[in-house]
C-alpha positions as CSV (number, residue, x, y, z in Angstrom):
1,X,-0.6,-41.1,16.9
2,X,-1.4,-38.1,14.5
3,X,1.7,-37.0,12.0
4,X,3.3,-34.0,12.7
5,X,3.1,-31.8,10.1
6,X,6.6,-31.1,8.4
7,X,8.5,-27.6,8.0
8,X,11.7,-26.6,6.3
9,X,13.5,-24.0,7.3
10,X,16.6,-22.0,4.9
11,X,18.5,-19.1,7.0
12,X,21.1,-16.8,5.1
13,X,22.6,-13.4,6.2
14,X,24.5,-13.2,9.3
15,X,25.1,-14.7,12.9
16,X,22.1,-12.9,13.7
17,X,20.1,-14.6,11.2
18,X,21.4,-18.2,12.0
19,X,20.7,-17.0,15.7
20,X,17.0,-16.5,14.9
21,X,16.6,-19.8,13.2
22,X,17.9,-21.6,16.1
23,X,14.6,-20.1,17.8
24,X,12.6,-20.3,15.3
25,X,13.6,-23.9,15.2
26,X,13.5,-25.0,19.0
27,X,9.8,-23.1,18.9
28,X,8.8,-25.4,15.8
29,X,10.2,-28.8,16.4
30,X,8.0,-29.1,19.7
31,X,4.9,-29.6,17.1
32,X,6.3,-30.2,14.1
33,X,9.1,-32.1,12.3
34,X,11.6,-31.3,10.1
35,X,12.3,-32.4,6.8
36,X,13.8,-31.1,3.2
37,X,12.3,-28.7,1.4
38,X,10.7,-31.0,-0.9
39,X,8.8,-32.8,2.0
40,X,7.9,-29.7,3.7
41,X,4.3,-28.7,4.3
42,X,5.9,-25.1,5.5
43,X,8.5,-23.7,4.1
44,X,10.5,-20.5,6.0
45,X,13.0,-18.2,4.5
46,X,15.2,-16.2,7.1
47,X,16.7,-13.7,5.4
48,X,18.5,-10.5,6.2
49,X,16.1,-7.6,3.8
50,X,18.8,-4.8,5.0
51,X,22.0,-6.5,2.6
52,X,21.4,-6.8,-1.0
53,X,24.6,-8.8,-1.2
54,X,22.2,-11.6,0.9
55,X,19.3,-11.1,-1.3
56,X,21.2,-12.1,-4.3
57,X,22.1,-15.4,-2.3
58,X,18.7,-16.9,-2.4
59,X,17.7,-18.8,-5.2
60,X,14.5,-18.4,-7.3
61,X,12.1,-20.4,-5.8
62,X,9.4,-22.3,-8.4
63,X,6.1,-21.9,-7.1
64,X,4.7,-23.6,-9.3
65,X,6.4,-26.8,-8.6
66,X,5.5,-26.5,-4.9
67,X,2.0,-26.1,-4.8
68,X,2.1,-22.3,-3.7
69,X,0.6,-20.8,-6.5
């Protein structure tokens, strides 16, 4: 049996947003697996662009750390 490959997914904003990810998850987990973000060969950010207020919520990602740059 071949590993799935692993995602991680981080929602913040609204009902709308957590909505999406639900999708976005069901869509995902038929052909991959998820896992923390540390594990992740994928990861997704769901995030509202329209509130800054949201915006300020995420935290500063490292790419460096995690092979993205």
């Amino acid at each position: 049996m071949i590993p799935k490959e692993k995602f991680y997914l981080e929602t913040y904003g609204c009902k709308l947003n957590q909505a999406d990810s639900d999708l976005i998850r069901g869509v995902l987990t038929k052909d991959f697996r998820e896992t923390s973000e540390k594990e992740a060969d994928v990861v997704i950010i769901n995030s509202c662009g329209v509130i800054e207020k949201t915006e300020r919520k995420i935290p500063p990602w490292n790419w460096y750390t995690t092979g993205f740059l």
